[in-house]
C-alpha positions in Angstrom: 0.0 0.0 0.0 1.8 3.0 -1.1 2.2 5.8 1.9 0.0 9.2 0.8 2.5 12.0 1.5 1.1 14.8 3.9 0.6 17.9 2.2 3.2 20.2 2.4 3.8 22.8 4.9 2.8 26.2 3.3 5.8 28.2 3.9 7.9 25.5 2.5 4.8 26.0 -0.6 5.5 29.5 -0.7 9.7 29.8 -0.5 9.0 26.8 -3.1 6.9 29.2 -5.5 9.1 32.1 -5.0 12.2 30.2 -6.2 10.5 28.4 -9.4 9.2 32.1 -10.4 13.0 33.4 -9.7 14.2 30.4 -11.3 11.8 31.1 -14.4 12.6 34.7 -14.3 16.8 34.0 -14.9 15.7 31.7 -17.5 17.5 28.7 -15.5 16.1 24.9 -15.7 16.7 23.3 -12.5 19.7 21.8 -13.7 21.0 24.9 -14.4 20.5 26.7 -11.3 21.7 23.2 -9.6 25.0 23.5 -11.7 25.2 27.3 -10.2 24.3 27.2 -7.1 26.3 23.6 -6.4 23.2 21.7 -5.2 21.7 18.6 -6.3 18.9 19.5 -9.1 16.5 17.0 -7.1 17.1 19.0 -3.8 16.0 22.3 -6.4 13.0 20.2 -7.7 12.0 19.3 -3.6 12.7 22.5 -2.7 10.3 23.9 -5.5 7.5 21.5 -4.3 7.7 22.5 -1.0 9.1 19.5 0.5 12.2 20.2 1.4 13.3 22.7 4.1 16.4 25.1 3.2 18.7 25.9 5.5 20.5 29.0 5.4 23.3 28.0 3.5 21.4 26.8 1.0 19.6 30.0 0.8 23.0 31.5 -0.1 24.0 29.4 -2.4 20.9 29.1 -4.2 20.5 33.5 -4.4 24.4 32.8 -5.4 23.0 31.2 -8.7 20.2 33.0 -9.6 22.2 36.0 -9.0 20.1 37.8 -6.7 20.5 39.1 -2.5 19.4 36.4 -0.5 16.1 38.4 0.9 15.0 38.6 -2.3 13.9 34.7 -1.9 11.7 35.3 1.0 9.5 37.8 -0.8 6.3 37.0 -1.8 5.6 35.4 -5.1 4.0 37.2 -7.4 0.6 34.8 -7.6 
């Protein structure tokens, strides 16, 4: 019987948007900004989905990529 996954957390949901509209925005695929940003592109595509929580450094790393200030992930996406 295969497990159901809860749903995931909405913050993670909305740091997750926020970064795929970035993402979109630089014109980056996730293996792209994975290659820039020296993270696994599953961790970008978990991340994206909202179930995976960043940690700081990753934070970092990932503004590092898309070339942006790291606040600049926490902001609202534009829905």
């Amino acid at each position: 019987m295969a497990k159901k996954l809860d749903p995931p957390d909405p913050e993670l949901a909305a740091f997750g948007r926020r970064l795929r509209e970035l993402r979109y925005e630089a014109g980056l695929t996730q293996e792209a900004l994975a290659e820039a940003s020296t993270l696994h592109r599953s961790f970008i595509g978990q991340v994206e989905r909202g179930i995976r929580n960043v940690t700081l450094r990753s934070i970092l790393k990932l503004a590092r990529g898309l070339g942006r200030e790291p606040h600049e992930l926490l902001l609202p996406a534009a829905e």
